[in-house]
N, C-alpha and C positions, 0 to 999 in steps of 0.2 A: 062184720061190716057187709052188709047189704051189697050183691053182684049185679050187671047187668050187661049187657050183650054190645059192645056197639061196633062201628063200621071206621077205621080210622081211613082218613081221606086226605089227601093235597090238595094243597092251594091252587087254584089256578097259576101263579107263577111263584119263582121262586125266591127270597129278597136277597141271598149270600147264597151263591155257588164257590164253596171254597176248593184247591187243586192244591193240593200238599206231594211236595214233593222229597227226596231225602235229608233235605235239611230239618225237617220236622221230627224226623226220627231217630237223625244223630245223635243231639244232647242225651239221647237215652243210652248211647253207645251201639245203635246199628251201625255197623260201616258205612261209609260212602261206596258207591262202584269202585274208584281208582283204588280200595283199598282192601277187595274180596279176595282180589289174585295172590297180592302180598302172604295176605293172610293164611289161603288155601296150601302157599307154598311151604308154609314156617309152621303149620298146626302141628303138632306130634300127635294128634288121637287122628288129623286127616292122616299124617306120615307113615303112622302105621296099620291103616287098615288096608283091606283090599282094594275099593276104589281108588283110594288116596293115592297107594305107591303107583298103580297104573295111570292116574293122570298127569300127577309129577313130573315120573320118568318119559311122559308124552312133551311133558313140556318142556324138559329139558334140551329131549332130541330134537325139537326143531324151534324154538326160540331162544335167545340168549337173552339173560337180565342183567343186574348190578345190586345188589344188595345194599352195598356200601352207600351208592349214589341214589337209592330205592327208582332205579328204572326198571319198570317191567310191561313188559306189552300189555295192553288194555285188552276186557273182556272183550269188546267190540269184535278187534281182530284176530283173539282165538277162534270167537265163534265163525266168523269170516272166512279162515282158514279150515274149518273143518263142515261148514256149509259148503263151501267149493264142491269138496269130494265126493260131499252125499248128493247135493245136486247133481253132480256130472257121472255120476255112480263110478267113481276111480277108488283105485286104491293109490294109498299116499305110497307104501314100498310092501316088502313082504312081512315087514314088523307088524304094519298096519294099514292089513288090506279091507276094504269099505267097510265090511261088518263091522270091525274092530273101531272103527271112524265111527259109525253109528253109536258105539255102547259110551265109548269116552265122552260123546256130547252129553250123552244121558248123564254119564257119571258129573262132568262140569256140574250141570242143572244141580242135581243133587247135593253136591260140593256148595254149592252160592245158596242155596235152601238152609242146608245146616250151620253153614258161616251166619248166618242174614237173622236165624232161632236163636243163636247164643245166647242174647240178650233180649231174647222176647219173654222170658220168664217175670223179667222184672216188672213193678209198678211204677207208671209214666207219671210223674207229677205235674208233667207241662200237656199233654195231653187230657187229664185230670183238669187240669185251667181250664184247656178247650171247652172242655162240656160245661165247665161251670157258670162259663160266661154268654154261652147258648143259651143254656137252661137262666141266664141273670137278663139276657138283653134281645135273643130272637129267635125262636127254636124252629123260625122257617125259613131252614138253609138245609142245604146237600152236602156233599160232600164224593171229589173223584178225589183219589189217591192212586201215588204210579209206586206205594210203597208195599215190599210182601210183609211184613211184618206183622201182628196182631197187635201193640200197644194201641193202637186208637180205640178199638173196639172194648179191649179190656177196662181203659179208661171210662169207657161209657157205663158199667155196672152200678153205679150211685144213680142213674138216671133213670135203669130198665124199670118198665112197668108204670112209675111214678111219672115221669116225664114225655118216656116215649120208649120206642120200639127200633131197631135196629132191621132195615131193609138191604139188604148185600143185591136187590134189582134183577136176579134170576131164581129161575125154581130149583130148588135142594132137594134132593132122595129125603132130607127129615122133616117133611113136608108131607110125604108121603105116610099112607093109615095102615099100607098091608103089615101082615104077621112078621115078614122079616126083616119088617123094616124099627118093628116098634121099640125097641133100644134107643132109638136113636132121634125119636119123636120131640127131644126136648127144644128144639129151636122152633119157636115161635112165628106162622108168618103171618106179617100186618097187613098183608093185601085182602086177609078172607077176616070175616067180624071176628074180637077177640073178648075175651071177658074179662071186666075191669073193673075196680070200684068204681060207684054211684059216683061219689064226689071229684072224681081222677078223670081228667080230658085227656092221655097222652097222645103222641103224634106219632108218624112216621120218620125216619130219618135215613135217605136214601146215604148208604156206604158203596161208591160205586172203584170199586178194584181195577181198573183196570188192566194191572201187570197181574193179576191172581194173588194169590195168597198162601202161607204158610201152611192153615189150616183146610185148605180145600181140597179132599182129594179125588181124583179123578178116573173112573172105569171107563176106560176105551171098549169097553165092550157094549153095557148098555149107554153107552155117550151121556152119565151122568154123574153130577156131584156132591159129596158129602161132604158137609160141615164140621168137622172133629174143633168145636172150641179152645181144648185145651192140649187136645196133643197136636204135639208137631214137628217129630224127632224123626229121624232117620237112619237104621243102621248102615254102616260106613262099610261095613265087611258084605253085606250084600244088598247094598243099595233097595234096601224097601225100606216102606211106609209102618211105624210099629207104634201099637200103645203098650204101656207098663202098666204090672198089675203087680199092687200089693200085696194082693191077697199070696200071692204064688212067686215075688219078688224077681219077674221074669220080663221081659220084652215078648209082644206076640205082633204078627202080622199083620197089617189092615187087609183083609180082603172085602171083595164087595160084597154085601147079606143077598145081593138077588142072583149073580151068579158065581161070585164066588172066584173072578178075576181078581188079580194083585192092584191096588190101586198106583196111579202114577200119581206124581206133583202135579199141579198147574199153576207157573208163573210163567211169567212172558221174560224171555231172555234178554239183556241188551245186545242188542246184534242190528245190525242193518238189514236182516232177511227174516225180521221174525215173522214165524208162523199164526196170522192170527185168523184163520180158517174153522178153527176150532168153535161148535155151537157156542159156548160159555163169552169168549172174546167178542164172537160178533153180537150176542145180545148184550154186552156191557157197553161196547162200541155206540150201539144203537141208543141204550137209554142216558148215556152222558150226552150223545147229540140233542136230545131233549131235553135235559136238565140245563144245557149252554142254552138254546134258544131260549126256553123260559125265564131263565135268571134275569135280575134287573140291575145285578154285580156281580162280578166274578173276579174273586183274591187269590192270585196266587202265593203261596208262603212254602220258599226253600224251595225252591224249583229250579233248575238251568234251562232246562227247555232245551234237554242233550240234543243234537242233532242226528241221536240213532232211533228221538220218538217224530218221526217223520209222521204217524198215523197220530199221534194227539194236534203234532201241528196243522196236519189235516184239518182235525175234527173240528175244532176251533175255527179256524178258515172258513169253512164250509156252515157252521152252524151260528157263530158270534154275529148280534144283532146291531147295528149299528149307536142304538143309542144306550147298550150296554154298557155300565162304568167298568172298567177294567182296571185293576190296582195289583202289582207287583210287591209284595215285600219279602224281601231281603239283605242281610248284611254288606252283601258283598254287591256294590254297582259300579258298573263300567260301562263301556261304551258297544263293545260285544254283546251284554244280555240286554240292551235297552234294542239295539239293532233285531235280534230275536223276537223280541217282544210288540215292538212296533211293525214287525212285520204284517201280524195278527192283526194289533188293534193302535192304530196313529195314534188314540187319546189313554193311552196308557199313562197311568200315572205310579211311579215308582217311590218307594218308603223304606229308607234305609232302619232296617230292624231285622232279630232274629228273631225267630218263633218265640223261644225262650221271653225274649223280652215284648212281646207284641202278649205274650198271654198277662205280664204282672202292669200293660200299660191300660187303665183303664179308658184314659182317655181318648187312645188309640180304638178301640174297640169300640167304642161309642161312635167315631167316624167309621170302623167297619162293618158294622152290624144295622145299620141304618143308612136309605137310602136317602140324595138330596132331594 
């Protein structure tokens, strides 16, 4: 088949800006928040490794839970508790003096990373809808997500190429052409011409992360990111970043190809004090605030609109255009998320549905994928 060069471009605006929040990734079996800590306490491959027994035993010594009544302190307030001391550079006692305060946050982070992967292995079927119904009824829409998880993306594989192209809205080290970087060359990016069938129009399709990603890892040295699609595992015994290899039936180390630092995670923690200083967050930050002005609808689906994401209620505020349609759907409506919601936007208009059932309603989809 006959190739040829072309330039893939955005609309002047955008018709569906969709904001997926954990509800969308439930049904596949990610956890909720309220149910990481649970989980992290009760894993036997967390229980026995190195990080695992040192955060445990952290938890143990200074909060109490209830098993039976499943009450346990929210990640919120671990993290709260242990940003106090690195802010204030204290040591909490001689157990665990600041250093030690430092590595346990780390180790948290990496605990909710591996928790969060369990289930990213699998194939999404409701995500799988999503794209079906894009690719059936408007494929000029966005998409922010406050999820780390990779089923939307994998989801998208029936569409690459044929349909469109998967934009993550920052620059990736696998972007890059030098010698050591060229392993790694396989992500495609839609912002520079690509080569396509003759007959094949694809598009762009902004995936904007803003909590990070499972798959993204991060050099604090050259302050840059790599894409690992399909790995996204973590050793438990010494908290790094590793891929498996067949060929040698082994786990190895991600380091970075340019200098050869250990790569960290990048997800954004739920915490009241998150760190979003970081290049990667503030150029996500920046290109969702464009993608809200633009939009001519904005759906949220399975979102609370936690009160620890004070920066999306921000961004929204700050960027939502007044004669934007704004549409909430969710299962669950009360009087709290409508209060949330209406903070933002008065003319919000709410649709009790779950993701699940918004992707097999056609009729539903026909009101959200087109504007009035």
């Amino acid at each position: 088949m006959q190739k040829t060069i072309k330039y893939l471009q955005y609309p002047a605006t955008r018709d569906v800006l969709f904001v997926f929040g954990a509800g969308t990734s439930h049904p596949d079996g990610v956890p909720l928040q309220r149910d990481i800590l649970p989980m992290i306490l009760h894993d036997e491959a967390i229980a026995n490794s190195e990080i695992g027994k040192i955060f445990i035993q952290f938890i143990k010594d200074n909060f109490v839970f209830d098993e039976a009544s499943y009450e346990y302190p929210t990640l919120e307030s671990v993290f709260l508790f242990l940003d106090y001391f690195i802010r204030q550079n204290e040591s909490l006692s001689k157990t665990y003096p600041n250093s030690t305060i430092h590595e346990i946050k780390e180790y948290l982070i990496k605990l909710i990373h591996h928790i969060v992967n369990l289930n990213t292995d699998l194939k999404s079927s409701f995500y799988h809808k999503f794209w079906d119904a894009v690719e059936r009824h408007n494929t000029n829409i966005s998409v922010i997500t406050l999820n780390y998880d990779t089923l939307l993306e994998q989801a998208f594989e029936h569409l690459y190429k044929r349909v469109g192209y998967i934009d993550y809205s920052f620059h990736l080290m696998n972007y890059e052409k030098s010698k050591e970087l060229s392993f790694f060359n396989y992500w495609i990016n839609p912002r520079q011409p690509i080569e396509t069938d003759k007959n094949e129009n694809p598009v762009p399709i902004k995936i904007i992360k803003l909590h990070g990603s499972l798959n993204w890892k991060y050099c604090n040295c050259c302050n840059q990111t790599l894409l690992t699609p399909w790995d996204r595992a973590i050793d438990l015994n010494k908290g790094k970043l590793t891929w498996y290899s067949e060929k040698s039936n082994e786990n190895f180390e991600y380091i970075c190809p340019i200098d050869g630092t250990g790569f960290e995670t990048l997800i954004l923690t739920p915490s009241f004090t998150q760190n979003l200083n970081r290049q990667v967050f503030t150029q996500l930050i920046s290109e969702a605030g464009r993608e809200i002005r633009l939009a001519k609808k904005i759906v949220f689906i399975g979102y609370s609109l936690s009160n620890a994401d004070v920066h999306v209620r921000a961004l929204f505020k700050k960027h939502l255009q007044p004669k934007t349609e704004v549409v909430v759907i969710n299962p669950r409506r009360n009087k709290s998320l409508e209060l949330k919601y209406q903070s933002i936007a008065s003319n919000t208009e709410f649709i009790n549905s779950s993701f699940e059932e918004f992707v097999d309603n056609e009729e539903l989809q026909n009101k959200i994928f087109f504007n009035k």
